[in-house]
C-alpha positions in Angstrom: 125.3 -37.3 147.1 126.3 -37.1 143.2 129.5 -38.3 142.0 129.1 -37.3 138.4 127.1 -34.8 135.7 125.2 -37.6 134.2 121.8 -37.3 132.5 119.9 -37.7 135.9 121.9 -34.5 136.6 121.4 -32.3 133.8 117.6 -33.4 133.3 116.1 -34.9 136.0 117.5 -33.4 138.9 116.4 -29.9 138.2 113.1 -31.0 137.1 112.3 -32.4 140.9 113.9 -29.9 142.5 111.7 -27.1 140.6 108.8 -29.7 141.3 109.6 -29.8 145.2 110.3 -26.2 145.1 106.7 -25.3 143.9 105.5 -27.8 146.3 106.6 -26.1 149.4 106.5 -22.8 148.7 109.3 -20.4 150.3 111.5 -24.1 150.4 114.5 -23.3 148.4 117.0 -25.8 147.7 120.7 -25.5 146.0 121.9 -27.6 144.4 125.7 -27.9 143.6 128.4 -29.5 141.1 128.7 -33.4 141.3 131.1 -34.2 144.3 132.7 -36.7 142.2 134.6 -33.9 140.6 136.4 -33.2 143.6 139.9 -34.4 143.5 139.9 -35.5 146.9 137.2 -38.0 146.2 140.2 -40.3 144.5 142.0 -39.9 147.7 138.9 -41.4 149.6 138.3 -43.9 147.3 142.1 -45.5 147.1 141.6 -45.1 151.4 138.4 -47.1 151.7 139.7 -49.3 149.3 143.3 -49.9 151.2 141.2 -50.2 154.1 139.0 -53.1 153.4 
């Protein structure tokens, strides 16, 4: 799980999902925006923190 588009994100990321994806050939994996741009994650933050 990603909660932001850091440099891990932009760089990284890709680079080991090509890697893995030459790996294990026919594996393709998707990879999607940073959760942490969803505006629900604020929701579910401020409720585990009420909840603690």
């Amino acid at each position: 799980m990603v909660y932001n588009n850091g440099i891990h994100i932009r760089y990284d990321v890709p680079n080991m999902i090509s890697n893995l994806e030459t790996q294990f050939k026919g594996c393709k994996i998707k990879f999607t925006s940073p959760i942490g741009q969803d505006p629900i994650m604020a929701d579910l933050i401020t409720h585990r923190i009420d909840n603690l």
